[in-house]
C-alpha positions in Angstrom: 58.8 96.1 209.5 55.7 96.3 208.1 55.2 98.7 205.4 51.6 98.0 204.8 51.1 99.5 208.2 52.2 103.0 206.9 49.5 103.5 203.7 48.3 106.4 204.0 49.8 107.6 207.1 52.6 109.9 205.2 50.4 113.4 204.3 53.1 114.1 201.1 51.9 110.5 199.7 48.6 109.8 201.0 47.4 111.3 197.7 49.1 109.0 195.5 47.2 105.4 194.7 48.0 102.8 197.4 50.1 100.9 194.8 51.9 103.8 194.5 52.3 104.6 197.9 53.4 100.9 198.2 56.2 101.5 196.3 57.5 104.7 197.2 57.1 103.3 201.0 58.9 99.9 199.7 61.7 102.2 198.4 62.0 104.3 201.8 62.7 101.3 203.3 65.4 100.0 200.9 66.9 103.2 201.4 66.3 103.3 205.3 68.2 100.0 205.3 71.0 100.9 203.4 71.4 103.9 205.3 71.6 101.7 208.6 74.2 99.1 207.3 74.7 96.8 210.1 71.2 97.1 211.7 67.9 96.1 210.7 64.8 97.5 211.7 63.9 93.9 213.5 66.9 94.2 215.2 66.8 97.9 216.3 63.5 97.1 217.3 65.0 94.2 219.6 67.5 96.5 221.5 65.1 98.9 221.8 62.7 96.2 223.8 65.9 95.0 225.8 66.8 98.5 227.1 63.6 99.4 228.0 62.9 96.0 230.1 66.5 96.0 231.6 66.4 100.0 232.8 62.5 100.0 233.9 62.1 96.2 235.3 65.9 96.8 236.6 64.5 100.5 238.1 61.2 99.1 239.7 63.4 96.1 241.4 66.0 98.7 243.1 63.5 100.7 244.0 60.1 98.7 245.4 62.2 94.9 245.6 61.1 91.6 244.9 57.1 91.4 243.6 56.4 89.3 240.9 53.0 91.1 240.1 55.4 95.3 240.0 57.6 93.1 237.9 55.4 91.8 235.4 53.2 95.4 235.4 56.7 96.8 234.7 57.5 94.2 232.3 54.5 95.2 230.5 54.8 99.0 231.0 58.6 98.6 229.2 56.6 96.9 226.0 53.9 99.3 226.0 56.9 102.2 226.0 59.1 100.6 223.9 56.5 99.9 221.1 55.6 103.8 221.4 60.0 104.7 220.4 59.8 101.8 217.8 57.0 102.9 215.5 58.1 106.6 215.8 61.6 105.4 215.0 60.3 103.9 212.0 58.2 106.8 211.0 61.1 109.0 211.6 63.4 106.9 209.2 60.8 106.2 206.7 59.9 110.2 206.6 63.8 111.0 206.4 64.1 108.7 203.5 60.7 109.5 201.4 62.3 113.0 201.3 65.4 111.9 199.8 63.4 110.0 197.4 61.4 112.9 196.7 64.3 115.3 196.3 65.9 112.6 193.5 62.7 112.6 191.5 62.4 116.3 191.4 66.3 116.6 190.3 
């Protein structure tokens, strides 16, 4: 995952310096990570792809047949979705875990 991706994109950080922001960010994700023991985001991310594909190339084959152009647009249209559920999945792990950070520092 790329964490440079999500400077300034958090509204309880985006005040801090982008150094900071790195870290705290950096430290989310250590955090996310440890929190999802045998997975990686990369690898989340991967299943997330295959599903998509399988159940909407899978769904356009049962129900239009055999056309290479409906499977490739659907082939495409699983990416475009699954990119959509991978960065919110990210945000939503990343947000989860800047709070705990958040409520450490304040204890």
């Amino acid at each position: 995952m790329n964490i440079k991706a999500y400077l300034d994109y958090f509204s309880d950080i985006s005040h801090l310096a982008r150094d900071q922001q790195y870290l705290l960010l950096e430290q989310a994700h250590n955090e996310a990570c440890s929190r999802l023991k045998p997975l990686s985001f990369n690898s989340i991310a991967l299943l997330i792809r295959t599903i998509f594909i399988v159940i909407i190339t899978g769904g356009c084959y049962l129900f239009f047949g055999y056309s290479i152009v409906l499977l490739m647009m659907s082939v495409l249209l699983a990416l475009l979705i699954a990119r959509v559920v991978i960065t919110e999945f990210n945000s939503a792990m990343l947000t989860k875990s800047l709070e705990k950070i958040s409520l450490k520092k304040s204890l």
